[in-house]
VMD Tcl script that builds the backbone (N, CA, C; Angstrom):
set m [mol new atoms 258]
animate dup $m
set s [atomselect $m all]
$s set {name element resname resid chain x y z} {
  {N N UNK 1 A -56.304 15.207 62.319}
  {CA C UNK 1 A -56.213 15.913 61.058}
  {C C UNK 1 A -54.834 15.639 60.463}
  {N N UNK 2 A -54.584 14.983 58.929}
  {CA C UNK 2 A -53.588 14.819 58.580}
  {C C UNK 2 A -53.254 16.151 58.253}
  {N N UNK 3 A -51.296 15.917 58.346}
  {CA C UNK 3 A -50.693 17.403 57.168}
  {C C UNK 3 A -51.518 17.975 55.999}
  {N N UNK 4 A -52.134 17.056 55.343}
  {CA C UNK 4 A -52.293 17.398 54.251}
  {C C UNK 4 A -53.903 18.182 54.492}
  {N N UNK 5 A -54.404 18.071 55.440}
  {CA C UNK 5 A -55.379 18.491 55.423}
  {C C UNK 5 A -55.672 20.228 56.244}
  {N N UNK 6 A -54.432 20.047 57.418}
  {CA C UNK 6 A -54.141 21.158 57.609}
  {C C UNK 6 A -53.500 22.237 56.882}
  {N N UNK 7 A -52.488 21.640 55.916}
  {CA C UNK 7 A -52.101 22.864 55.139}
  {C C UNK 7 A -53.680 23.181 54.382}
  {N N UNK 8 A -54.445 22.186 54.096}
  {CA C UNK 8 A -55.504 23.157 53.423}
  {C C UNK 8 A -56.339 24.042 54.057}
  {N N UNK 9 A -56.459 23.607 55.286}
  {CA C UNK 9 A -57.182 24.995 56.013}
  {C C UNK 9 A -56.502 26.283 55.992}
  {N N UNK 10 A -55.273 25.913 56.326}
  {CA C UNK 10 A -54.463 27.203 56.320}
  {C C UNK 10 A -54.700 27.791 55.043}
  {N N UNK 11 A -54.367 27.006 53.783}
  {CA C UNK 11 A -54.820 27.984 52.341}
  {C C UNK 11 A -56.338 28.437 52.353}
  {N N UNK 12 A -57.133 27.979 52.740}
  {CA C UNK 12 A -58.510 28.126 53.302}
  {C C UNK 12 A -58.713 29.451 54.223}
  {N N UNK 13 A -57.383 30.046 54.533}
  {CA C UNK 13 A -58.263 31.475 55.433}
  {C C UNK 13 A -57.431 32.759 55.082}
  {N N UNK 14 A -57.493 32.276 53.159}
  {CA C UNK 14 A -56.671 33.632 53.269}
  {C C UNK 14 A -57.343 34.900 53.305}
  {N N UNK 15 A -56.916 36.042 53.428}
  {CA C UNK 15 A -57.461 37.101 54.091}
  {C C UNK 15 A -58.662 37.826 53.075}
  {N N UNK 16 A -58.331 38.194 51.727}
  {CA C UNK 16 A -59.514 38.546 51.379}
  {C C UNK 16 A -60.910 38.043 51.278}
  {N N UNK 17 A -61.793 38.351 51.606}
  {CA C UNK 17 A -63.170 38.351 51.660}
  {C C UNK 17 A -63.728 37.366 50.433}
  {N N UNK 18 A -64.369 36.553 50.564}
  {CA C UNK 18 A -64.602 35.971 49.431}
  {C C UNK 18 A -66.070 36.420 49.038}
  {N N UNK 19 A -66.862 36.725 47.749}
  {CA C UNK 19 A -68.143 36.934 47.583}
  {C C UNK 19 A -68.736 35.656 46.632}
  {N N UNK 20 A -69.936 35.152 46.529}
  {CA C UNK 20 A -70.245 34.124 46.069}
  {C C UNK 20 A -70.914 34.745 44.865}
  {N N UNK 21 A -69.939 34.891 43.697}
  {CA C UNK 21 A -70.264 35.328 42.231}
  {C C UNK 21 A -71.502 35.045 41.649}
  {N N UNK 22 A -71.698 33.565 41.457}
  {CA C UNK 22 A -72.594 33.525 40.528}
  {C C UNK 22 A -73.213 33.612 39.341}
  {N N UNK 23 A -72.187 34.616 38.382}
  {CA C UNK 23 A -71.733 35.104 37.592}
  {C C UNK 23 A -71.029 33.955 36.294}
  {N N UNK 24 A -71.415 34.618 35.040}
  {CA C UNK 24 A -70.581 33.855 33.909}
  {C C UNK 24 A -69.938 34.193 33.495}
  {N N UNK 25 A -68.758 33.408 33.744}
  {CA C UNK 25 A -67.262 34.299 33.183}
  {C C UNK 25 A -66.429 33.084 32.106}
  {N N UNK 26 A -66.196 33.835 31.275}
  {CA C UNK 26 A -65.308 33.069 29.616}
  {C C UNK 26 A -63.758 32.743 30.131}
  {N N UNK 27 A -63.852 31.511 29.695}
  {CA C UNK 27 A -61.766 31.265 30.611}
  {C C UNK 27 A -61.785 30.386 29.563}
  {N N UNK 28 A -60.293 31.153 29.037}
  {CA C UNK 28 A -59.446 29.973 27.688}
  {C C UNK 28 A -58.338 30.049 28.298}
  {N N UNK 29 A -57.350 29.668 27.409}
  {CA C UNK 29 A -55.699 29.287 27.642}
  {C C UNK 29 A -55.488 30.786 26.886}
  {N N UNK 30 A -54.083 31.326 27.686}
  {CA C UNK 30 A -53.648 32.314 27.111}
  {C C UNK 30 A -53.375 32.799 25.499}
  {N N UNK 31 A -53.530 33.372 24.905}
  {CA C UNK 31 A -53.625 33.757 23.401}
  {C C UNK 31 A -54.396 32.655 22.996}
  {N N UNK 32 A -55.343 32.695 23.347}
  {CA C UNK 32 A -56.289 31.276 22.315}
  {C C UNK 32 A -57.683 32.061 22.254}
  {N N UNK 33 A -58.249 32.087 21.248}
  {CA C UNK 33 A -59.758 32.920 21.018}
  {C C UNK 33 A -60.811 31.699 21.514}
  {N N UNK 34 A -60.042 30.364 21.363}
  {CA C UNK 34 A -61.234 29.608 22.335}
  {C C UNK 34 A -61.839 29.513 23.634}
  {N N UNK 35 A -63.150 29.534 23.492}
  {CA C UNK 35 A -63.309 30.174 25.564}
  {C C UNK 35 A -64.487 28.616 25.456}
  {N N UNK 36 A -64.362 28.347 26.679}
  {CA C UNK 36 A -65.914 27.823 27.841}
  {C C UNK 36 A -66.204 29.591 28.443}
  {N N UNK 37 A -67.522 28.621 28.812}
  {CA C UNK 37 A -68.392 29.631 29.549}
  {C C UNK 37 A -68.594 29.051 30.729}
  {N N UNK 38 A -68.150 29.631 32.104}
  {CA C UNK 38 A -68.014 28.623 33.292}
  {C C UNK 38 A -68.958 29.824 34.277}
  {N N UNK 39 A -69.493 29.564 35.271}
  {CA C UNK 39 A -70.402 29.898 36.421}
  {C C UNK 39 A -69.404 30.226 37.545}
  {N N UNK 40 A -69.041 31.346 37.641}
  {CA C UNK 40 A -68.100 31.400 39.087}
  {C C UNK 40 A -68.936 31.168 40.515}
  {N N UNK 41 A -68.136 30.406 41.238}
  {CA C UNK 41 A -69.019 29.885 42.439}
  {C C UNK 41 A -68.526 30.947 43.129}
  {N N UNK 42 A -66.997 31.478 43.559}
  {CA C UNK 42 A -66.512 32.798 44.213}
  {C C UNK 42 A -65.142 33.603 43.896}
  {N N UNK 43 A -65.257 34.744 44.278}
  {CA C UNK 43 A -64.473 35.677 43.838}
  {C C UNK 43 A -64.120 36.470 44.822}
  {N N UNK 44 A -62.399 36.801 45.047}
  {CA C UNK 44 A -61.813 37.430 46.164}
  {C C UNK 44 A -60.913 38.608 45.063}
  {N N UNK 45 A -60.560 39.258 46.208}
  {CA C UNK 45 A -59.277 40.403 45.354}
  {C C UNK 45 A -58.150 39.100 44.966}
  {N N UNK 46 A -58.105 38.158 46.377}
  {CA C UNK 46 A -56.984 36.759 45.994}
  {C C UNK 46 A -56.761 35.640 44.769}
  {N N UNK 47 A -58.101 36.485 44.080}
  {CA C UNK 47 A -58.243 34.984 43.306}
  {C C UNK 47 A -59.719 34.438 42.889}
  {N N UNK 48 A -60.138 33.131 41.695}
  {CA C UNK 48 A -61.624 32.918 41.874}
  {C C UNK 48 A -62.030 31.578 42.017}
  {N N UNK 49 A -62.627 31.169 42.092}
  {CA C UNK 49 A -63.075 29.537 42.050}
  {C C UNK 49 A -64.429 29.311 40.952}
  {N N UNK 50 A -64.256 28.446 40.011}
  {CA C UNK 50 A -65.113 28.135 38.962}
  {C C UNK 50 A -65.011 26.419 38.725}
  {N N UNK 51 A -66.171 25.757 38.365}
  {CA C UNK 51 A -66.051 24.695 38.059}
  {C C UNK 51 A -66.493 24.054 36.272}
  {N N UNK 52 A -65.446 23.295 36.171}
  {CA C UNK 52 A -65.254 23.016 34.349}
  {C C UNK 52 A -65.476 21.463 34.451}
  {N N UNK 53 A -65.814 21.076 33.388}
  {CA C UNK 53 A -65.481 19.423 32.893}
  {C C UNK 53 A -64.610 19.547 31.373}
  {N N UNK 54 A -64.610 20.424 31.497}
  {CA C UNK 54 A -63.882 21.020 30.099}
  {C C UNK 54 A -62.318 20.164 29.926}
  {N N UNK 55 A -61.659 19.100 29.227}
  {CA C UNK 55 A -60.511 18.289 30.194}
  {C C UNK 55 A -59.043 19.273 29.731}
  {N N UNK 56 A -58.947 20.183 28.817}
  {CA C UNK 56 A -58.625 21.447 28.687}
  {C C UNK 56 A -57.971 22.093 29.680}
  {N N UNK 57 A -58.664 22.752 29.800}
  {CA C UNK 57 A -58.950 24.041 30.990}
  {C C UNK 57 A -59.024 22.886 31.919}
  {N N UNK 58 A -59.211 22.245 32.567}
  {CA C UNK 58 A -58.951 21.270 33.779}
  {C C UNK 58 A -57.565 21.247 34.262}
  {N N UNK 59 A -56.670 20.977 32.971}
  {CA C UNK 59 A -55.491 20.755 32.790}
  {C C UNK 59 A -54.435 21.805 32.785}
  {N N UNK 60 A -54.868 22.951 32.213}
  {CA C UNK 60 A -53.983 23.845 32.313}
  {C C UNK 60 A -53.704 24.371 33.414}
  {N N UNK 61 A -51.957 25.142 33.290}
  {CA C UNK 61 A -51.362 25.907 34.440}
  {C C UNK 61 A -51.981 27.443 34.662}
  {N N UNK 62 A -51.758 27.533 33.204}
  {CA C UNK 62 A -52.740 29.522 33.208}
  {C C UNK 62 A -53.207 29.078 32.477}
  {N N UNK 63 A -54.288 30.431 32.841}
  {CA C UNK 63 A -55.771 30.778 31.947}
  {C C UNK 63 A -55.965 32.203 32.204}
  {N N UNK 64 A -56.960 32.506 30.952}
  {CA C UNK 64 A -57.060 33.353 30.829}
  {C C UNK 64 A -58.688 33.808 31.409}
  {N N UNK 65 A -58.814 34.276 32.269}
  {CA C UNK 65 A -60.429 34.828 32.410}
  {C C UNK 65 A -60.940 35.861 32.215}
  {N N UNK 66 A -62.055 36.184 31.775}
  {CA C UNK 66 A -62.862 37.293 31.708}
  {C C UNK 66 A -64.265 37.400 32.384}
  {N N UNK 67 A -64.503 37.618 33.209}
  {CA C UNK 67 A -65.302 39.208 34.001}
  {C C UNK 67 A -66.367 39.900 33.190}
  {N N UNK 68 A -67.652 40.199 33.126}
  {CA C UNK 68 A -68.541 40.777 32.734}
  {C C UNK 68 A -68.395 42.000 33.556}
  {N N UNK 69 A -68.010 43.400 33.186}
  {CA C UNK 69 A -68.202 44.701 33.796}
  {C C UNK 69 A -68.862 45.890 33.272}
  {N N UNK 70 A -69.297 45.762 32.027}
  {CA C UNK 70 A -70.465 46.303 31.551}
  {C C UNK 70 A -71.359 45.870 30.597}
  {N N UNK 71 A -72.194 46.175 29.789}
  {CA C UNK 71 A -72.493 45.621 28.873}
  {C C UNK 71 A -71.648 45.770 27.827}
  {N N UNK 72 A -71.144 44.770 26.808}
  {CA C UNK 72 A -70.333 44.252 26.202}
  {C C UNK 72 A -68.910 44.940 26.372}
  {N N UNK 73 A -68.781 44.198 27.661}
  {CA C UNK 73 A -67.574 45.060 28.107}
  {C C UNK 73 A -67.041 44.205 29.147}
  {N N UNK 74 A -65.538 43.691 29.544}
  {CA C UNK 74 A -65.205 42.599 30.221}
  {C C UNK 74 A -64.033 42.929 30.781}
  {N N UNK 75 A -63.683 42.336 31.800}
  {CA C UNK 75 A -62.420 42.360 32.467}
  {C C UNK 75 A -61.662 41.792 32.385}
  {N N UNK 76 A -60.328 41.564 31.725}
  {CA C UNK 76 A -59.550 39.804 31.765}
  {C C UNK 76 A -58.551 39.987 32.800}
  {N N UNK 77 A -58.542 39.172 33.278}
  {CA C UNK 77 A -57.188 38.906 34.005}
  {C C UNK 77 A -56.433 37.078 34.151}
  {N N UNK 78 A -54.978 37.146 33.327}
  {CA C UNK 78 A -54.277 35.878 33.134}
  {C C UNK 78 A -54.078 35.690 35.028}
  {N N UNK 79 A -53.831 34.322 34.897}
  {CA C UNK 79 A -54.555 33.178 36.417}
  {C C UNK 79 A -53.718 32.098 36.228}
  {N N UNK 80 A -53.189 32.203 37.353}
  {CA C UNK 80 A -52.445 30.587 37.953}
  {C C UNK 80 A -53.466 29.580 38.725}
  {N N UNK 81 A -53.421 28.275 38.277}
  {CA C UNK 81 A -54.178 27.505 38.130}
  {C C UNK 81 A -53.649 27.036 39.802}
  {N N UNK 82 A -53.681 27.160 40.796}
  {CA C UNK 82 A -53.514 26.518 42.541}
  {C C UNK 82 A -53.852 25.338 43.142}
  {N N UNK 83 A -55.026 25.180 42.497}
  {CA C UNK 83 A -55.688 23.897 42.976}
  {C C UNK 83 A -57.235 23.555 41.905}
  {N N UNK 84 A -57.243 21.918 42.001}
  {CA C UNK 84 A -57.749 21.469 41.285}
  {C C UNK 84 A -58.865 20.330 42.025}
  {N N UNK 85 A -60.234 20.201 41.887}
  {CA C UNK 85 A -60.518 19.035 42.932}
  {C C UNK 85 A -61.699 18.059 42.091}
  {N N UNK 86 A -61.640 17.241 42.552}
  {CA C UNK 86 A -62.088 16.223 41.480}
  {C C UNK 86 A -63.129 15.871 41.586}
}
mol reanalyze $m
mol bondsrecalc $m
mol representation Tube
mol addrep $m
């Protein structure tokens, strides 16, 4: 196993629980009213994982996401971009 592959396991077991969302959640760049609509694959208290072709939002450092928590009613929370995979 190279370094590079072990540090990813290690980022790979961080402690919160991950749940497999499934879910459609709106992610733009901070103060921008432009959104995608992306499919979250999972979601921890740590953080979420979603996949884009969007070359945008691919690219950016933060984003902004939003969360469906009621009907017309959403959660945002601004997001550091960690990892990216191709």
């Amino acid at each position: 196993m190279s370094t590079q592959e072990a540090d990813q396991a290690i980022q790979e077991r961080r402690p919160p629980r991950r749940l497999g969302a499934g879910i459609e959640i709106s992610v733009s760049l901070p103060g921008s009213s432009d959104t995608i609509v992306a499919e979250s694959a999972e979601i921890s208290r740590g953080g979420a994982q979603f996949m884009t072709s969007d070359p945008v939002i691919r690219n950016a450092e933060w984003l902004t996401l939003a969360f469906p928590r009621r009907q017309h009613d959403s959660f945002f929370a601004d997001a550091v971009v960690v990892r990216r995979e191709l």
